[in-house]
C-alpha positions as CSV (number, residue, x, y, z in Angstrom):
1,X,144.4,177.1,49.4
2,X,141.4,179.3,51.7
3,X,141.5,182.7,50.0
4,X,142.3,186.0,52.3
5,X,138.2,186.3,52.2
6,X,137.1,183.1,53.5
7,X,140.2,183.5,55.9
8,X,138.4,186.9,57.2
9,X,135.0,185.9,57.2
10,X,135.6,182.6,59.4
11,X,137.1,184.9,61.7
12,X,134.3,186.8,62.2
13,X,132.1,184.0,63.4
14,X,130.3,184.6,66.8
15,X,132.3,183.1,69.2
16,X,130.5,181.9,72.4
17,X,132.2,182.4,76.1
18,X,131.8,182.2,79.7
19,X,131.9,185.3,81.7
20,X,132.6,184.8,85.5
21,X,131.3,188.7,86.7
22,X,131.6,188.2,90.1
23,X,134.0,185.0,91.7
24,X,132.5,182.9,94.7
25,X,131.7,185.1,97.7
26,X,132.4,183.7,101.2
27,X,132.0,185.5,104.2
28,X,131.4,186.5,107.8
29,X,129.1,189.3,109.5
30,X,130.1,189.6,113.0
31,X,129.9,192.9,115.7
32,X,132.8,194.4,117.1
33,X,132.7,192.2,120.2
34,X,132.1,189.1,118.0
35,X,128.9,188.0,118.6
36,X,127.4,186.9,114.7
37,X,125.3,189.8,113.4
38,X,121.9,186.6,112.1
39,X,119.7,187.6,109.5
40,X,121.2,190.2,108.3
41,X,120.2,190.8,104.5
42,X,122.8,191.0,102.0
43,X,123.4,191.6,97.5
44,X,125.6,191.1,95.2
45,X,125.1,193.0,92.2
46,X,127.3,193.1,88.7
47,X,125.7,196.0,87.1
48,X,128.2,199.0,86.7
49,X,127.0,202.1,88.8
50,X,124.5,200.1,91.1
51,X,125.9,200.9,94.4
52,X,123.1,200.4,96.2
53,X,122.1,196.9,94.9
54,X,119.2,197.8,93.6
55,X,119.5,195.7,90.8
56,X,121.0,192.9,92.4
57,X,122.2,189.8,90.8
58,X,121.9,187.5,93.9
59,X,120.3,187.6,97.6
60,X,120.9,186.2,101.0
61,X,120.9,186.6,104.3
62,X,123.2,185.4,106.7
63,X,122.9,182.1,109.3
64,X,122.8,182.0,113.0
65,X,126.4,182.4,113.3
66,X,126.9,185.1,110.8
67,X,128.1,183.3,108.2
68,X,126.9,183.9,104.3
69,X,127.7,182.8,100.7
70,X,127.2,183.6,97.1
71,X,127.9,181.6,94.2
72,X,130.1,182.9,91.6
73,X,127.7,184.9,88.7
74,X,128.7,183.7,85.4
75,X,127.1,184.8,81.8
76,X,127.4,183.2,78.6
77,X,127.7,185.5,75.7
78,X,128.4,185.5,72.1
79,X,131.1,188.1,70.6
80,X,133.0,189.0,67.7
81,X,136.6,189.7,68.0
82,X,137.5,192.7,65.8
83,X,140.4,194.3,67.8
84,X,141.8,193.8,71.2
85,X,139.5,195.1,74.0
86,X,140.4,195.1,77.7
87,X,137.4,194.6,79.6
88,X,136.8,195.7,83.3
89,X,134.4,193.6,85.3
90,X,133.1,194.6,89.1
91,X,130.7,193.8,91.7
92,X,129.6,195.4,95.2
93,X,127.9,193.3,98.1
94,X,125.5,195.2,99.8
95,X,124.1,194.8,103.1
96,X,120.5,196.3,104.6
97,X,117.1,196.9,104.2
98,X,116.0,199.0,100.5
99,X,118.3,200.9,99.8
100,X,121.0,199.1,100.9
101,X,124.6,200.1,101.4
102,X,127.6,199.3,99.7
103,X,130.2,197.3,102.2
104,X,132.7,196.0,99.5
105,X,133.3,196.3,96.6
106,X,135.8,194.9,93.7
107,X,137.3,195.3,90.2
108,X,139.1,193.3,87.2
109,X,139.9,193.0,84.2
110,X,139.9,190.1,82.1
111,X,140.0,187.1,84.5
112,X,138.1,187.0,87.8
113,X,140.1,185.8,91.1
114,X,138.7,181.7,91.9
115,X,136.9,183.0,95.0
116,X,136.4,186.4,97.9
117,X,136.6,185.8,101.5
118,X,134.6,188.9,103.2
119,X,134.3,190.0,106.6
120,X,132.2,192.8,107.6
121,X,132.1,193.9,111.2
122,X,129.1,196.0,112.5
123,X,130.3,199.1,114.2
124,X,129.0,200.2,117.9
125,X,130.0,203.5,116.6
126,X,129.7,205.1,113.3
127,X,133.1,205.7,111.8
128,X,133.9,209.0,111.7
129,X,134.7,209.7,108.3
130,X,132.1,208.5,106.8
131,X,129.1,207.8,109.0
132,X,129.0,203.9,108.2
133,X,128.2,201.3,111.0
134,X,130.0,198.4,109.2
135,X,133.6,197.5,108.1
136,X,134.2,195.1,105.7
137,X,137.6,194.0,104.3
138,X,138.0,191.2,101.7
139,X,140.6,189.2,99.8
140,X,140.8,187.3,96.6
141,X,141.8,183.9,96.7
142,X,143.5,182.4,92.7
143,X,144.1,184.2,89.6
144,X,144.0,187.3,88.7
């Protein structure tokens, strides 16, 4: 019979996981009349408080019909589990030239959604509230 010791210290063995930080990103960039917005240059980053992408994660730009895709940014880490922690993940896609600006944004905690379908639309006129020339909504496609 494993003593209460050995019992304790096998549980405190590094135990290595897969971190999704940001899911699959699919989207489109279009203007308001529909014509694809080409070329335009867009982030992703994972790291909390970069809302300008400055330290992005992943770049692109999008293709001649305003179309654009990241892969999902995974980490594998080593941790050991002492108490129960929850743990909020996030990520912003950015569009622009340096410094960019932040067109959507998400958060989670614990399990990321399988995928993000994105669509930003460029603005003929700034919105009012907040000056920006580009909407973008977004939904999460799996779990949660």
């Amino acid at each position: 019979m494993a003593s209460a010791g050995a019992l304790l210290c096998a549980a405190c063995l590094p135990i290595a996981h897969t971190v999704t930080h940001a899911p699959a990103i699919a989207g489109s960039y279009r203007h308001e009349d529909g014509r694809p917005v080409a070329g335009a240059p867009l982030a992703v980053s994972v790291e909390y408080g970069d809302s300008t992408c400055a330290r992005a994660s992943l770049r692109t730009a999008t293709d001649a019909a305003g179309r654009f895709a990241f892969p999902a940014i995974r980490h594998r880490e080593r941790f050991v589990i002492l108490l129960p922690v929850d743990r909020v993940f996030g990520y912003t896609v950015c569009g622009g030239e340096a410094p960019m600006t932040p067109l959507y944004a998400d958060n989670y905690m614990h399990t990321a959604p399988d995928s993000a379908a994105v669509t930003c639309i460029h603005l003929a006129v700034p919105e009012p509230t907040n000056g920006r020339r580009t909407s973008c909504r977004g939904r999460t496609v799996g779990a949660r």
